[in-house]
C-alpha positions as CSV (number, residue, x, y, z in Angstrom):
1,X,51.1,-4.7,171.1
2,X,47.7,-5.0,169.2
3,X,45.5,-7.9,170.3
4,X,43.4,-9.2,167.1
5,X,42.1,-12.5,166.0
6,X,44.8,-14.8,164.2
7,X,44.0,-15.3,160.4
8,X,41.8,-17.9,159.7
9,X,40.4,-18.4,163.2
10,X,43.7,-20.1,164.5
11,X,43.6,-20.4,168.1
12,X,46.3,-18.9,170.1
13,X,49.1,-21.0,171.1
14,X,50.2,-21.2,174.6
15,X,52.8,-19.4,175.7
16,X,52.4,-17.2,172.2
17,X,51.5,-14.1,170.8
18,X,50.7,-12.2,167.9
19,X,53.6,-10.2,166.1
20,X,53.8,-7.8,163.3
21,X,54.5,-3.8,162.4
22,X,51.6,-1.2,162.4
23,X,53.8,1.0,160.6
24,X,54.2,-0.6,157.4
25,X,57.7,-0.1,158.7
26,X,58.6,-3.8,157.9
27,X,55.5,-5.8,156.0
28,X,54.6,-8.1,158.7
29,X,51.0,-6.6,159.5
30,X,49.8,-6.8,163.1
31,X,48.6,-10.6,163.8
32,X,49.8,-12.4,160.5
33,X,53.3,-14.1,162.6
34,X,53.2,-16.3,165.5
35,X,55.5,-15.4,168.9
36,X,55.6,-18.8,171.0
37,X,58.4,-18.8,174.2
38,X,58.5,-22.1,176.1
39,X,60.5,-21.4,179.3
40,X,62.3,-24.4,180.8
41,X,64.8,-25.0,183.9
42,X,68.6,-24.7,183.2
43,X,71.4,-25.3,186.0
44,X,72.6,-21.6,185.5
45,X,69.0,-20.2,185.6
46,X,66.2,-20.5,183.2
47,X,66.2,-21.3,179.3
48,X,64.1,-19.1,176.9
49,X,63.3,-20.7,174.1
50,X,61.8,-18.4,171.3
51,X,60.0,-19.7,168.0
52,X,58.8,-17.1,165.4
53,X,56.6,-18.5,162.9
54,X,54.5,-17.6,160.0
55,X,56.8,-15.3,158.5
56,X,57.7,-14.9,155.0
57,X,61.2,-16.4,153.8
58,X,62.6,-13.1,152.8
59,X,61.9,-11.4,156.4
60,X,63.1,-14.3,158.1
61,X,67.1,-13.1,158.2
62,X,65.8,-10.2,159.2
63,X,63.5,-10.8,162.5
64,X,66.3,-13.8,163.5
65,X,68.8,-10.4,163.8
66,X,66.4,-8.3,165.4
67,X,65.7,-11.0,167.9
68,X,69.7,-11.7,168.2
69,X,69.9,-7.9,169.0
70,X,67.3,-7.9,171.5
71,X,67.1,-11.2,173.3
72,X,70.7,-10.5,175.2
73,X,69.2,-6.8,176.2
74,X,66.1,-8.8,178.0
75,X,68.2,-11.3,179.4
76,X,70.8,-8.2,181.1
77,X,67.4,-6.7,182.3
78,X,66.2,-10.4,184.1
79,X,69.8,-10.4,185.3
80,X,69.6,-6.8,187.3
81,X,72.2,-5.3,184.6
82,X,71.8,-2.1,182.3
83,X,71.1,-3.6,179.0
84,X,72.9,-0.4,177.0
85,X,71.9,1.3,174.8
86,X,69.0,0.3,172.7
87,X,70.6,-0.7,169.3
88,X,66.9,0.1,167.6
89,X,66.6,3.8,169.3
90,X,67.2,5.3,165.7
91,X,65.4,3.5,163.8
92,X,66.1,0.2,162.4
93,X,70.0,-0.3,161.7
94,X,71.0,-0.9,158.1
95,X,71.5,-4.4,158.7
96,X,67.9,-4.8,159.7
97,X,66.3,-2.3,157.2
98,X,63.8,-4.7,154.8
């Protein structure tokens, strides 16, 4: 993950981070969309709650199915269990190519 100032000296929400592709791979450059996870308690453990902001309509679709692939992989890892294999180890699937 690259660390750079957000566009037009926003301040850095709490709990966020910067997001975006040094590749060109998918045209989110590094530090134009917002990451923010609030964490919160939840009778069977604890509740992630993952906002992705400051994306373009048309890549939306696609980075709500990346994270739909990869949220359940982080929460097998929290959980002590093998998370698979990783869906992404190819590349990006066709259903997630821009």
């Amino acid at each position: 993950m690259v660390q750079r100032p957000l566009p037009g000296g926003r301040p850095r929400p709490a709990g966020g981070l910067t997001w975006g592709w040094e590749s060109g791979a998918i045209p989110v450059p590094p530090g134009s969309s917002t990451v923010t996870v609030e964490l919160s308690e939840h009778p069977d453990g604890t509740l992630v709650h993952l906002v992705h902001s400051d994306l373009a309509p048309e890549l939306r679709p696609l980075h709500a199915q990346g994270w739909s692939r990869f949220l359940p992989r982080l929460a097998a890892v929290v959980a002590g269990r093998d998370p698979g294999e990783d869906p992404a180890r190819g590349g990006l699937p066709p259903s997630l190519q821009p």
